[in-house]
Structures are given as C-alpha cells and as structure tokens.
Backbone of each chain as ProteinMPNN parsed JSONL, in Angstrom:
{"seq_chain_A": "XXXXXXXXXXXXXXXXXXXXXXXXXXXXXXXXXXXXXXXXXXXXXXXXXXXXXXXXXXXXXXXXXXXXXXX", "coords_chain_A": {"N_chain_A": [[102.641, 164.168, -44.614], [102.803, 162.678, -41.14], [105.467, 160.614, -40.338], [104.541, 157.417, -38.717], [106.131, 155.728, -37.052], [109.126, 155.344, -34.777], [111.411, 154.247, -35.837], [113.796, 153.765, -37.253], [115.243, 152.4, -40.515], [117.049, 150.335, -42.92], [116.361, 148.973, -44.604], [115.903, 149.016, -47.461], [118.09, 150.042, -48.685], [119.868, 147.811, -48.185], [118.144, 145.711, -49.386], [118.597, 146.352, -51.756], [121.443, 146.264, -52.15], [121.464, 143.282, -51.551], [120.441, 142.36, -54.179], [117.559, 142.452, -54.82], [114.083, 142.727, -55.649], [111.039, 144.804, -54.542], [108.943, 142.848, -54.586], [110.317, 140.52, -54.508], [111.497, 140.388, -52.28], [108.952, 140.595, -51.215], [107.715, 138.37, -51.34], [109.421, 135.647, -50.459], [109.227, 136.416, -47.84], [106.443, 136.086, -47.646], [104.829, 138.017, -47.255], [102.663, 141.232, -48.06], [103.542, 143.167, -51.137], [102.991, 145.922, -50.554], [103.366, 145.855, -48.089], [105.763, 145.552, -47.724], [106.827, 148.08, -49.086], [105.556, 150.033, -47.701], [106.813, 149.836, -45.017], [109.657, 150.075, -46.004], [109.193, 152.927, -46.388], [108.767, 153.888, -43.362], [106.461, 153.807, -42.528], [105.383, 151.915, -40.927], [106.315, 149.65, -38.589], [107.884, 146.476, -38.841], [106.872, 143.491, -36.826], [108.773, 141.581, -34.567], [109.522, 139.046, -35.164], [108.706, 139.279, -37.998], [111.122, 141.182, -38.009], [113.2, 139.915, -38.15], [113.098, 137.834, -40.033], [113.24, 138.805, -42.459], [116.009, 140.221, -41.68], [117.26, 137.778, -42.057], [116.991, 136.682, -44.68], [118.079, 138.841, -45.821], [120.621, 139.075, -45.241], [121.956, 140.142, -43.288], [122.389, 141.751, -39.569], [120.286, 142.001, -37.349], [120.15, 144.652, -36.173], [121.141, 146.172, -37.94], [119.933, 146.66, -40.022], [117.513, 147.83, -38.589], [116.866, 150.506, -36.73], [117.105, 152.52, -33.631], [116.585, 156.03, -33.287], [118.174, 157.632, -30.401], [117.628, 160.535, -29.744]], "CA_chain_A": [[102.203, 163.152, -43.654], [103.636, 162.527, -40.189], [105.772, 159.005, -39.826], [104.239, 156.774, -36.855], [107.1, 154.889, -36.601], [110.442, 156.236, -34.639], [112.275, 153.212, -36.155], [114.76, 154.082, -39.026], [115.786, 151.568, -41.615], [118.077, 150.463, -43.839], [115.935, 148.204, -45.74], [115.658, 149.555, -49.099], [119.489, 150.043, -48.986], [120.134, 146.28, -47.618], [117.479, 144.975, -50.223], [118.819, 146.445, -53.222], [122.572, 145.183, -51.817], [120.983, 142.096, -51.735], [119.858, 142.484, -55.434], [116.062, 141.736, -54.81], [112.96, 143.898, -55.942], [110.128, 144.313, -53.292], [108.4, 141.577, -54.674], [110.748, 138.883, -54.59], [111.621, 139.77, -50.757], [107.793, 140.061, -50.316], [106.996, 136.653, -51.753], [110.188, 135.427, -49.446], [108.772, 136.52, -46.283], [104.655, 136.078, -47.162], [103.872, 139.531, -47.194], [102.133, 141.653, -49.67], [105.101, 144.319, -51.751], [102.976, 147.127, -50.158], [103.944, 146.017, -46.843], [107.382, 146.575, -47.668], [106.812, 150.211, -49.389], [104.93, 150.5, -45.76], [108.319, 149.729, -43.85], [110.653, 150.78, -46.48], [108.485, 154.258, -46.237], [108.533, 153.891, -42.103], [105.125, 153.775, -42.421], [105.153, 150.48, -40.582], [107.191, 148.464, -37.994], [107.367, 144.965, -38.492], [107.053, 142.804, -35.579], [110.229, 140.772, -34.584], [109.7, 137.872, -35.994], [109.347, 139.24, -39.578], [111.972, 141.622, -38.826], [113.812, 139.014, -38.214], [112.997, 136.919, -40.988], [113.765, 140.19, -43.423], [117.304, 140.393, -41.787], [118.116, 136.275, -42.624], [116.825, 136.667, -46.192], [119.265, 139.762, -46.696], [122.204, 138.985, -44.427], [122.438, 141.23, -42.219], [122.616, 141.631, -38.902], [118.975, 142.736, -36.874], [120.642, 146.005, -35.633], [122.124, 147.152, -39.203], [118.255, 146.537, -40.722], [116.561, 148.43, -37.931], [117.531, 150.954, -35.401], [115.98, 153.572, -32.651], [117.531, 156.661, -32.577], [118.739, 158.269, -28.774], [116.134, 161.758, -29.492]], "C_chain_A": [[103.319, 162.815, -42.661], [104.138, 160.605, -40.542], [105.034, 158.752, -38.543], [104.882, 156.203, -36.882], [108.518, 155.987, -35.993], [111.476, 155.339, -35.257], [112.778, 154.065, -37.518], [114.933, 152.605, -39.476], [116.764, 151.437, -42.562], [117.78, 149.191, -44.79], [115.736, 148.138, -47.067], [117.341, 149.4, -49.789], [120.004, 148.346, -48.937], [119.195, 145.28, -49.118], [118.159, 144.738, -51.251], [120.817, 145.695, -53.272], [122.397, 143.847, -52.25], [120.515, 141.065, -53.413], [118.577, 141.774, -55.656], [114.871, 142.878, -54.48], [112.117, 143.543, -54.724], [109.463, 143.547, -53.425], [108.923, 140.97, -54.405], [110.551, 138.754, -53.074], [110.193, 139.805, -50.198], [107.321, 138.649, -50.06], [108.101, 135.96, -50.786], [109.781, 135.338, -48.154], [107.247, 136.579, -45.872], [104.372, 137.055, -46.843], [103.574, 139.778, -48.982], [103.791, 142.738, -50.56], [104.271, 145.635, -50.715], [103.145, 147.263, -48.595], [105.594, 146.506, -46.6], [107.756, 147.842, -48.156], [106.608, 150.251, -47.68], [106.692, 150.753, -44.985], [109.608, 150.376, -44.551], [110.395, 152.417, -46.388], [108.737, 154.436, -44.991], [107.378, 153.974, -41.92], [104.367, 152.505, -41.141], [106.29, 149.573, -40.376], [107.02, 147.508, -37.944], [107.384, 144.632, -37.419], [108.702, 142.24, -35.449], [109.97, 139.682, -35.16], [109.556, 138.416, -37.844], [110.422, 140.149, -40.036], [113.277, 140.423, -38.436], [114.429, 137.831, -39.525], [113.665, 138.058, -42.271], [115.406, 140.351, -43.009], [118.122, 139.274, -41.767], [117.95, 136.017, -44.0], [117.915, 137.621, -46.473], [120.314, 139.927, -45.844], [122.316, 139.812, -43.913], [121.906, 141.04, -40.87], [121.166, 142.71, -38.264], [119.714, 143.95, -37.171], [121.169, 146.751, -36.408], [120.762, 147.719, -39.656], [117.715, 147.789, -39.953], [117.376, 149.416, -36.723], [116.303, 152.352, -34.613], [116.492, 154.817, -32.317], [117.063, 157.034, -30.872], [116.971, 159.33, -28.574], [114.984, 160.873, -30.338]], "O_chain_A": [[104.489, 162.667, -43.014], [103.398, 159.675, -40.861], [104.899, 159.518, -37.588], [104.216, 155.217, -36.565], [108.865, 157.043, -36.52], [112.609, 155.808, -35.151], [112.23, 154.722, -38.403], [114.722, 151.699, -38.67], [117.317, 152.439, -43.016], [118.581, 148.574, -45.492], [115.397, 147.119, -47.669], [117.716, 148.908, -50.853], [120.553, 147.885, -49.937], [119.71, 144.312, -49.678], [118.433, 143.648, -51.753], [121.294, 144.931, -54.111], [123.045, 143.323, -53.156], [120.36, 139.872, -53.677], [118.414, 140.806, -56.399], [114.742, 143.616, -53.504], [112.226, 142.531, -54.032], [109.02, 143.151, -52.347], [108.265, 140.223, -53.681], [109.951, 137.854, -52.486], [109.939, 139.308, -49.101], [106.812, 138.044, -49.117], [107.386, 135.474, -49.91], [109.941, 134.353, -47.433], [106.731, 136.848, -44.787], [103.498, 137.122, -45.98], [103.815, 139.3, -50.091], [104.956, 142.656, -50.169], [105.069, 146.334, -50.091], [103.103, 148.307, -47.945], [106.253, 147.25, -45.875], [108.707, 148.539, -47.799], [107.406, 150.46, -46.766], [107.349, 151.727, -44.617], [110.444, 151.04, -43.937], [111.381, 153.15, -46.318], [109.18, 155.585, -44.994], [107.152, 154.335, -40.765], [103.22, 152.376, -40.712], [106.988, 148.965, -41.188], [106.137, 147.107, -37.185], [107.954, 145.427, -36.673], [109.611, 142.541, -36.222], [110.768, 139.626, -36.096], [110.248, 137.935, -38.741], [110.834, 140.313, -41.184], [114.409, 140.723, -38.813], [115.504, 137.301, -39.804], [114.707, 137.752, -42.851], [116.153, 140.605, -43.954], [119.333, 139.351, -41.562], [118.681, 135.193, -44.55], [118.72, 137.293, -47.345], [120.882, 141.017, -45.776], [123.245, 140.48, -44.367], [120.983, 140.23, -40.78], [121.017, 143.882, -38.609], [119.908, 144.28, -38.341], [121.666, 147.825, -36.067], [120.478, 148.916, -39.682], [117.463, 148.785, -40.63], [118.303, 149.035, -36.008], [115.223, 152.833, -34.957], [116.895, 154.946, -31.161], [115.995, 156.795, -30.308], [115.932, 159.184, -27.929], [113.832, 161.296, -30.439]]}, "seq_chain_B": "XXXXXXXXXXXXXXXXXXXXXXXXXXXXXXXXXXXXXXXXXXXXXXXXXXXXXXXXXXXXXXXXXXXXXXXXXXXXXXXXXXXXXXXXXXXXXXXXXXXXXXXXXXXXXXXXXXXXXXXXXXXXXXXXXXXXXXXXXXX", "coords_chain_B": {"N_chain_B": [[98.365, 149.488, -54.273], [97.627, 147.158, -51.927], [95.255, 144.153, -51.974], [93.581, 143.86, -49.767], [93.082, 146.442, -48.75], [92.251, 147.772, -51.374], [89.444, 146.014, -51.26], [88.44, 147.327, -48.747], [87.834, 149.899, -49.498], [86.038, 149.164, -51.696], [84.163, 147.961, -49.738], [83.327, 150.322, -48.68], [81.386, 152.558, -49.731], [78.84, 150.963, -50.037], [78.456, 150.43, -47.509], [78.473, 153.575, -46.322], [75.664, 153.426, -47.888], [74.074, 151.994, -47.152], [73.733, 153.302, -44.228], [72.918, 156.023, -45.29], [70.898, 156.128, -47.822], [69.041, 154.46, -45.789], [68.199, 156.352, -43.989], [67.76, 158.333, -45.871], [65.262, 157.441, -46.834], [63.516, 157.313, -44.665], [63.535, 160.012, -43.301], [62.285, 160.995, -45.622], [59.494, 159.619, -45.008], [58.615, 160.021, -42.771], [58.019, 162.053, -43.301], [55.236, 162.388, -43.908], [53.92, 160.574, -42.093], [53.306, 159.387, -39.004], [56.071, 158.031, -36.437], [55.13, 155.909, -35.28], [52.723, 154.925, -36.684], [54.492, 154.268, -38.773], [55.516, 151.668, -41.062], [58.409, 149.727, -40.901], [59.907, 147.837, -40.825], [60.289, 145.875, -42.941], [61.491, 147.292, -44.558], [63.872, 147.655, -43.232], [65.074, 145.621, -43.015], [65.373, 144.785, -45.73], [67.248, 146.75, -46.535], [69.608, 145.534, -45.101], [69.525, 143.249, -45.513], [70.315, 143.887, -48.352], [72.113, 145.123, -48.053], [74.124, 143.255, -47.217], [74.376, 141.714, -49.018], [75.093, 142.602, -51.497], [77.547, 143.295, -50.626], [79.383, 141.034, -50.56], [78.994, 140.098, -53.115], [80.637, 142.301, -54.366], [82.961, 141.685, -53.143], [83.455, 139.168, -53.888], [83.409, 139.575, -56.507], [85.574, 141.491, -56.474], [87.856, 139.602, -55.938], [87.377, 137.621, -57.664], [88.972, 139.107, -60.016], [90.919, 140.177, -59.11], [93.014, 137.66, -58.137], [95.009, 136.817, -57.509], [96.21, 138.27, -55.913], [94.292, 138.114, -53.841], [94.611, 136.008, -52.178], [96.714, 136.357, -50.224], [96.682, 137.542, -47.286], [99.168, 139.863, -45.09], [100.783, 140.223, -41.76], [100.589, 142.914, -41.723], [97.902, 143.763, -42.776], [96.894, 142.126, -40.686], [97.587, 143.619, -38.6], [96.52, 146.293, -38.939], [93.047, 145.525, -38.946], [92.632, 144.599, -36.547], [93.467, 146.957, -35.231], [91.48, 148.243, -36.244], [89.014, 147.371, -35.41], [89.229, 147.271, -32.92], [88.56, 150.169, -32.072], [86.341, 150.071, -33.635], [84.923, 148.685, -32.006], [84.551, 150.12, -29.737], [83.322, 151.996, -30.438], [81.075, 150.424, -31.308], [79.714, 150.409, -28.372], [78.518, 152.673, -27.838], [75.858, 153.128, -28.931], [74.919, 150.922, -27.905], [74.87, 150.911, -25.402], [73.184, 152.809, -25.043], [71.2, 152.094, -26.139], [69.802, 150.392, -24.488], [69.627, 152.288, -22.186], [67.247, 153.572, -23.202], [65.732, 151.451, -23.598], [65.321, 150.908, -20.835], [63.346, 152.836, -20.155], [61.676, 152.955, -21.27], [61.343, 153.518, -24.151], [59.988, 153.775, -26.913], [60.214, 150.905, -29.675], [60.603, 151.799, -31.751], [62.184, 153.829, -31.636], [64.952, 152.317, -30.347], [65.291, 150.616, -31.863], [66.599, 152.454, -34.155], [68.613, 153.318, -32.861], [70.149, 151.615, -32.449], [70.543, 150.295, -35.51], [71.335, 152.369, -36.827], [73.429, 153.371, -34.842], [75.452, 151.218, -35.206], [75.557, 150.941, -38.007], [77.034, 153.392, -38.399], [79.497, 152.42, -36.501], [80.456, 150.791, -38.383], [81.134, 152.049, -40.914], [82.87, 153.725, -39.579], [84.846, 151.738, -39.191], [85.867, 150.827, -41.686], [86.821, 153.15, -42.153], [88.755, 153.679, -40.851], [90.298, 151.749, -41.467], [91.283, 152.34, -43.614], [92.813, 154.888, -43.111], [94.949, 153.68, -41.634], [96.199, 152.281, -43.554], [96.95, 154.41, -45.266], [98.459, 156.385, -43.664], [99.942, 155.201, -42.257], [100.762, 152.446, -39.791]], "CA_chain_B": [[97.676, 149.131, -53.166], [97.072, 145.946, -51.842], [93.875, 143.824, -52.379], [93.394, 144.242, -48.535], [92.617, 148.609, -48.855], [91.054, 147.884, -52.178], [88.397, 145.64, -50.929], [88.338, 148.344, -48.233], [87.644, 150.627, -50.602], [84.926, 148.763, -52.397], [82.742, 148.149, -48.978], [82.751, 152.043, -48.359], [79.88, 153.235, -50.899], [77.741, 150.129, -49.649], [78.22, 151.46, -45.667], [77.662, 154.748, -46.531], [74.563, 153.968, -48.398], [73.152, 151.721, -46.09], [72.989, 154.475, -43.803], [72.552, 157.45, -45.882], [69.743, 155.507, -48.253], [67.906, 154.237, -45.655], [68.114, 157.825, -43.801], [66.76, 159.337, -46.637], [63.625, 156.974, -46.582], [63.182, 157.371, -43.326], [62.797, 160.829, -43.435], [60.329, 161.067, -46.514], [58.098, 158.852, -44.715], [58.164, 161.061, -41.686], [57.284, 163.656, -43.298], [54.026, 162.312, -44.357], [53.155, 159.934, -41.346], [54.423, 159.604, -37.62], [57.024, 156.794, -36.287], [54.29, 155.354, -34.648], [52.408, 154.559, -37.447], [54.952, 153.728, -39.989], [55.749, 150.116, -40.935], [59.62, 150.35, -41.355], [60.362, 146.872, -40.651], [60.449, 145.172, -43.961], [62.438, 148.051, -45.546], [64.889, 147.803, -42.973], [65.547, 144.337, -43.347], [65.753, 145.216, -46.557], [68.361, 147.545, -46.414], [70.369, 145.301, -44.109], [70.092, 141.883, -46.668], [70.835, 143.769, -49.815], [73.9, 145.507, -47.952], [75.174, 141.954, -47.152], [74.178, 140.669, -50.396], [75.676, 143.31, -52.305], [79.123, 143.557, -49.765], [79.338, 139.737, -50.792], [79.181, 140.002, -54.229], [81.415, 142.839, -54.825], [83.92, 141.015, -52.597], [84.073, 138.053, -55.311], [84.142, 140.075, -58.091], [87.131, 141.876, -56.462], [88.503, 138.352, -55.393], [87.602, 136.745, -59.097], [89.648, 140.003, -60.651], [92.628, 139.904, -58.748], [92.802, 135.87, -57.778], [96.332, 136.037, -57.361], [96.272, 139.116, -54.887], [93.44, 137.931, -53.177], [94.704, 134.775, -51.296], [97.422, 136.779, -49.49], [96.327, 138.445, -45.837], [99.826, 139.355, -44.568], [100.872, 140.673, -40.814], [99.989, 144.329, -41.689], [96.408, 143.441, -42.781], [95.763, 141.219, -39.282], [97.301, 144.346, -37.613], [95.511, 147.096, -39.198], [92.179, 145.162, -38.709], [92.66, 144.609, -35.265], [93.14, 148.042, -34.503], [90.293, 149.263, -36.598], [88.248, 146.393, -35.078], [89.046, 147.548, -31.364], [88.09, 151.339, -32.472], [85.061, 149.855, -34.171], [84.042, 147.71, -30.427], [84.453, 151.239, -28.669], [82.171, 152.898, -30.972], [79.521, 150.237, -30.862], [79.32, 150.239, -27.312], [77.465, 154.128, -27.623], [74.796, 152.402, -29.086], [74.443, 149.489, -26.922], [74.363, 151.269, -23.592], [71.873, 153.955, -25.25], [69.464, 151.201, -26.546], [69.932, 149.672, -23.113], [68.666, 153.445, -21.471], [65.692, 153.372, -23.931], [64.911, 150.316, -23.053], [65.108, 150.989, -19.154], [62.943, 154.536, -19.6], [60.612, 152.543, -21.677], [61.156, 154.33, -24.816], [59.285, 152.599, -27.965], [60.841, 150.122, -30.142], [61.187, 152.367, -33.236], [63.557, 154.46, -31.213], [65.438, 151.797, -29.986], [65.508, 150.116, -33.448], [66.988, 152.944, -35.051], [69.548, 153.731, -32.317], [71.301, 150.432, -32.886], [70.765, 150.396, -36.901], [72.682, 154.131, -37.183], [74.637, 153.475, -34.702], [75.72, 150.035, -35.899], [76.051, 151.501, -39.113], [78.075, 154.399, -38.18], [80.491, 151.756, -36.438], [81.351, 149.819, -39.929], [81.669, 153.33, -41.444], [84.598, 154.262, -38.832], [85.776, 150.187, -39.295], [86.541, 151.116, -43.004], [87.7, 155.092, -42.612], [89.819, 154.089, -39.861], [91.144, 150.951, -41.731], [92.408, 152.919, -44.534], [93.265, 155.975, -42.573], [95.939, 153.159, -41.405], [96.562, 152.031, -44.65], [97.401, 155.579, -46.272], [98.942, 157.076, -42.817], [100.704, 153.458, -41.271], [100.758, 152.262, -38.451]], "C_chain_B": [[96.956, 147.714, -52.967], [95.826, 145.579, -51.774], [93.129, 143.865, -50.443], [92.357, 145.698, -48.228], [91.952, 148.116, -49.727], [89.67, 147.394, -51.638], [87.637, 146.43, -49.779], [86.986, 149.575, -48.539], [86.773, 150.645, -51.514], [83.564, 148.566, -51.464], [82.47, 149.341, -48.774], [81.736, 152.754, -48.596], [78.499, 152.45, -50.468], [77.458, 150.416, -47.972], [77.777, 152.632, -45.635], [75.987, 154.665, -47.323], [73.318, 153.17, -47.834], [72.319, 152.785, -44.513], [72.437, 155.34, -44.009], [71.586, 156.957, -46.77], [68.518, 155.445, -47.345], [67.396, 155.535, -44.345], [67.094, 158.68, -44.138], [65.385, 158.649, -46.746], [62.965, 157.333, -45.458], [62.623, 158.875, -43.118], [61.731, 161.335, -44.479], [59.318, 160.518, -46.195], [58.111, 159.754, -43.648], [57.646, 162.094, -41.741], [55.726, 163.472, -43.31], [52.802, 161.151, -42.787], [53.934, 160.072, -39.903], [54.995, 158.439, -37.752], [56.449, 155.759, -36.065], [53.653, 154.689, -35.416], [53.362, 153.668, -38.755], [55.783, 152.345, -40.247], [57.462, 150.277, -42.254], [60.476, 148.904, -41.528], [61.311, 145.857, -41.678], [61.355, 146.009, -44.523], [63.807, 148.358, -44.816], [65.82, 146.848, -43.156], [65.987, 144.069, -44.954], [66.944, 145.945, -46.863], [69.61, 146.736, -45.788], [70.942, 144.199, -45.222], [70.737, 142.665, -47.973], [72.063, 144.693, -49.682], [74.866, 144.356, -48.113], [75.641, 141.334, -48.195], [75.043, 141.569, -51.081], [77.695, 143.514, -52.208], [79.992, 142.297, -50.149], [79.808, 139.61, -52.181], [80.307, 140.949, -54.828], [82.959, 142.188, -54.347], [84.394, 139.924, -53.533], [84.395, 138.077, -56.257], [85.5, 140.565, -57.924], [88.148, 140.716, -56.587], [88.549, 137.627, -56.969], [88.599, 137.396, -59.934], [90.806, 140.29, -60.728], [92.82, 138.944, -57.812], [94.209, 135.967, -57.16], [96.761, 137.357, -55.951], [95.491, 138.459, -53.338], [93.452, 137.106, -52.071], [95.77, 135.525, -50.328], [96.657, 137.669, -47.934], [97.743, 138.844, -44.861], [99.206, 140.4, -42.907], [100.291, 141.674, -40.697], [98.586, 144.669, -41.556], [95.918, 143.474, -41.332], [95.96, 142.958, -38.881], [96.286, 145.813, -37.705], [93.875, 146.545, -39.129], [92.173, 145.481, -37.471], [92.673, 145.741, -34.629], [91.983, 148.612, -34.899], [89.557, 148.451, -35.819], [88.193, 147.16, -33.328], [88.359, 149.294, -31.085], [86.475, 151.18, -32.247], [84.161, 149.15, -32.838], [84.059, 149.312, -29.316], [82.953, 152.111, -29.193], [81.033, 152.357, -30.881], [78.764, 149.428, -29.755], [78.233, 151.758, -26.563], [76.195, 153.422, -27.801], [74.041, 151.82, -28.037], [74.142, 149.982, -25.895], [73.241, 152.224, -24.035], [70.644, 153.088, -25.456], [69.202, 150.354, -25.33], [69.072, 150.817, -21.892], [67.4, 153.437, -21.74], [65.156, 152.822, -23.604], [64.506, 150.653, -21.331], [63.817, 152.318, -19.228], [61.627, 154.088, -20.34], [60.245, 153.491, -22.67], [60.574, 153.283, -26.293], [60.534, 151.903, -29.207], [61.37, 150.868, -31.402], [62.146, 153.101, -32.695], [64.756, 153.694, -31.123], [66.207, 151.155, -31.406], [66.609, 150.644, -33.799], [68.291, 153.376, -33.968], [70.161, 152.508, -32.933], [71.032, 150.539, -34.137], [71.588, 151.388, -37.188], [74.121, 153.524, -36.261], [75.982, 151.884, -35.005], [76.487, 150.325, -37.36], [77.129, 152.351, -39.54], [79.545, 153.349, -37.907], [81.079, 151.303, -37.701], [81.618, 151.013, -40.66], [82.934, 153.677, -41.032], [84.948, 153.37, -39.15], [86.82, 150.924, -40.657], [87.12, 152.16, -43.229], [88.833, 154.586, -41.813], [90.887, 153.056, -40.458], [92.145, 151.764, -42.77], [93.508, 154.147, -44.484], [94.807, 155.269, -42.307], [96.958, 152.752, -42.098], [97.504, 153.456, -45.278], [98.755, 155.88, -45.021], [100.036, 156.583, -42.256], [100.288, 153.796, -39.775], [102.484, 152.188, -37.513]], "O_chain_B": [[96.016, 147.258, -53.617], [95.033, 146.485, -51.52], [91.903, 143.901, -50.338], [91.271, 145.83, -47.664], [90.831, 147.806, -49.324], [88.764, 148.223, -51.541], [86.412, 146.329, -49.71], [85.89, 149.9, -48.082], [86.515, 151.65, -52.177], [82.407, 148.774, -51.828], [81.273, 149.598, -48.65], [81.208, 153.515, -47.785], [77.38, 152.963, -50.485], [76.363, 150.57, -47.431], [76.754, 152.891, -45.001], [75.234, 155.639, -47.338], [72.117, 153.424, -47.921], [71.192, 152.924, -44.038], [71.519, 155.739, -43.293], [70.731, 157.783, -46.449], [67.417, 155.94, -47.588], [66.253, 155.509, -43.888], [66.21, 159.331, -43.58], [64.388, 159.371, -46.742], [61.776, 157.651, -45.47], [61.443, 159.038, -42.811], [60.661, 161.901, -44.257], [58.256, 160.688, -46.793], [57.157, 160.509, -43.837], [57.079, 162.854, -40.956], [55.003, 164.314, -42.778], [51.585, 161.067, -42.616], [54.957, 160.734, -39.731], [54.779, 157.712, -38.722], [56.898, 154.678, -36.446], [53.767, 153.5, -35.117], [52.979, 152.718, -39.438], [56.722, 152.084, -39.496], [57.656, 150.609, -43.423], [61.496, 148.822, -42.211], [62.399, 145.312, -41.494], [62.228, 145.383, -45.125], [64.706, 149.021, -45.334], [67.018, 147.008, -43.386], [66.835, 143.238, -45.282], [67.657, 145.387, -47.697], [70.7, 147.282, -45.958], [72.074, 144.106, -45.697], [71.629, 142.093, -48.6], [72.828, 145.031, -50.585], [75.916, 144.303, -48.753], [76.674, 140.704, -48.419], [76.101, 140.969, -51.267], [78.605, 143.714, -53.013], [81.217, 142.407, -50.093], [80.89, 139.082, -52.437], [80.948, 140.48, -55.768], [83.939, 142.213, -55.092], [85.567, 139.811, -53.889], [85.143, 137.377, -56.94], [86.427, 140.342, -58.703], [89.169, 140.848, -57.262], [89.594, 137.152, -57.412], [89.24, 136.635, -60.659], [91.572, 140.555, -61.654], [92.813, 139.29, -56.631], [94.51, 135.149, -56.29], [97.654, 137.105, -55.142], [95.952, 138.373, -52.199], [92.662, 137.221, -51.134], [95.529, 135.061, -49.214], [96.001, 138.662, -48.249], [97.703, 138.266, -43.776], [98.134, 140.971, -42.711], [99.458, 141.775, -39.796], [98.059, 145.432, -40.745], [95.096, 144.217, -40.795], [94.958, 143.669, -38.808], [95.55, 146.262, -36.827], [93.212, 147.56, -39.347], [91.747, 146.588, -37.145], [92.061, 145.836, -33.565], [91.39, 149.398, -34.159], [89.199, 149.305, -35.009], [87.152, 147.478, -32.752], [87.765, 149.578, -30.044], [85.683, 151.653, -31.431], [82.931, 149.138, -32.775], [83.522, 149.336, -28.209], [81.992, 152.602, -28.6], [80.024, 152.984, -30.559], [77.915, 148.537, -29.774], [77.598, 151.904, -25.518], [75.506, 153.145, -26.819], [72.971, 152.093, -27.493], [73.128, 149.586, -25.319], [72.323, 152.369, -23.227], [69.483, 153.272, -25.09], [68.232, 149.598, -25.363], [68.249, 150.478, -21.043], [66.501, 153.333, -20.906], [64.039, 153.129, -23.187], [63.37, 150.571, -20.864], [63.419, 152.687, -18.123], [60.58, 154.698, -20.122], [59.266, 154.225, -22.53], [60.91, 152.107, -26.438], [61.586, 152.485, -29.47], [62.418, 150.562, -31.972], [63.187, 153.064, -33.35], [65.726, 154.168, -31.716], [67.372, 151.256, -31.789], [67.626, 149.956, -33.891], [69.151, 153.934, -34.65], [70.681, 152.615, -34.044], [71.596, 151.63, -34.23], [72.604, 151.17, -37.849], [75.271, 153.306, -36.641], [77.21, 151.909, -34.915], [77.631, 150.023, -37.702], [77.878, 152.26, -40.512], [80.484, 153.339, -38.702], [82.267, 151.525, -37.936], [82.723, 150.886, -41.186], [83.903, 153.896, -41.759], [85.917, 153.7, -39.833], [87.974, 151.353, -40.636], [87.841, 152.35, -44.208], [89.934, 155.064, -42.085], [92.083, 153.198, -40.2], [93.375, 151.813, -42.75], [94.477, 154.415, -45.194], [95.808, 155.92, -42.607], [98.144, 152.722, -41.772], [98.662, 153.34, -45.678], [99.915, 155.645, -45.36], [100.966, 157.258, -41.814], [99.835, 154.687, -39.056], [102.517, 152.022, -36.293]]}, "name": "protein", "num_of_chains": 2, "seq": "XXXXXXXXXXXXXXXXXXXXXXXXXXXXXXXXXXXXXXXXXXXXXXXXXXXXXXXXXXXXXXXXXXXXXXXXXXXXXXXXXXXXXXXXXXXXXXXXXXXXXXXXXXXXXXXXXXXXXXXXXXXXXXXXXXXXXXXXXXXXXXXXXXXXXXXXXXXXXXXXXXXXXXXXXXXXXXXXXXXXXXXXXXXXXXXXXXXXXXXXXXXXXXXXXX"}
C-alpha cells in the first residue's frame, strides 16, 4: 500500500522517549489509538492544531515531530 | 480498528442488500408481469423502513458492545466522513439530474422511482466503500 501522506514523523520515536503507549497519548489528545497507528503509520496527517497538541504532550519542538522532505 | 470502521463495516451487508434484495424482487416480478402493472410500492417502502430499522438496531448493539469505544468520534472520523460524504453528494447528483430528464421527457413514475432508489442506494454503497477505503488506505 502506497502512503498518502509526504509528511515523515518522528512520533513513535518521540512517544516512546516520552514513555507513553498509544493509548495514553490517545486519551491525552481525544483521539481514538488507531488514529495514532494512522499517523505513526503516515497513513494520516494531523491537522495543526492536534499536531500541535501531540508536540506539547511530548516535548518537543513542532519541526522535530513532523517534517516535509525537499523531493 | 476503531468503533468508527467497525460500525462501517456493520452498515455494509444492510446497503448491499437493500439494493441487491430488492433487485432481485424486482426482477422475479418482471418476469411474470410488466412495470406497468406491478404494484411495487409497498415493497419498496418496505425495503427502505426495514433498512433503517435494521441500520438502527445494529448500530446499538454495536454501541451497547463496545460503550466505551463508542462515545469517541475523533478528528480522523469527521475527516474521513467528510470526504466520503462529498464523494457520496457527487454520486447522488447522477441520479437527480436523470430523474429530473425523466421527468422532463415524461417518462413514467416507475422509471423515475427506481432511478433515484438504485441510484440513492448505490450512493450509500460508495459512502461506506469509500469510507473504509480511507480507513484501510489513510488519508
């Protein structure tokens, strides 16, 4: 299966830093857990506001969380 | 998989068999009488209440089963709706302008009928393939 997202991530890595299963940070940010497989998969770009909210729950900095490559 | 796809997943069999059920009536009575003659009315209405009724009930049982899934709708949901939803307003605008020709050419009501019932039907068919297509594939 093709990704539809060009966004990379570093949410899975940042989470588990964080030491928090995809439940906890789902229940955290009012999503379901399979929204975050979705995004941890690239399956699915959050909007800004929850990636937002996803990079003040696990400290980090938007632009570490999420990026676009150049190609 | 969230209770979102499942419930998905549970109207599918009741869309498909609203069409493909009342399909298959439709043509066993044709075989034996014309359109003209045949009194389709009651069995369509039929077909239509005991989709709702049935789409209804499985929805609560899913919802009574997994209670604690069930109250959640997040972002992903609205947006995967919304796109199947704008899909689903393209598709049942074939319909609408065809039962709109019929009507102008003065084609009889059982035609007309059954254009919007299929194609009505067909629409909530794509709603639900295309929702999960989103679901499995992302968005």
């Amino acid at each position: 299966m093709t990704k539809p997202t060009k966004l990379t991530n570093n949410v899975r890595q940042s989470r588990l830093l964080a030491e928090l299963t995809q439940e906890q940070l789902a229940s955290q940010l009012g999503v379901t857990r399979q929204t975050i497989l979705a995004i941890e998969n690239g399956k699915y770009s959050p909007n800004l506001e929850l990636a937002f909210q996803m990079a003040r729950i696990l400290d980090v900095a938007l632009e570490e969380l999420f990026s676009l490559p150049e190609n | 998989m969230s209770f979102q796809e499942k419930s998905v997943w549970i109207s599918l069999p009741v869309d498909i068999g609203l069409v493909l059920g009342y399909l298959v009536w439709l043509q066993l009575q044709l075989q034996t009488q014309s359109a003209e003659t045949l009194d389709y009315k009651w069995v369509l209405i039929g077909f239509i209440a005991a989709g709702v009724v049935l789409n209804i009930t499985l929805q609560i049982v899913l919802a009574s089963i997994l209670h604690k899934q069930a109250k959640l709708e997040d972002v992903r949901d609205r947006e995967i709706k919304s796109k199947s939803n704008s899909i689903t307003l393209f598709m049942l605008a074939v319909p609408f302008f065809l039962a709109i020709g019929l009507a102008m050419v003065e084609a009889s009501y059982f035609n007309i009928v059954h254009v919007l019932y299929f194609g009505g039907g067909l629409a909530g068919l794509v709603n639900s393939v295309s929702r999960l297509f989103f679901y499995r594939r992302g968005i």
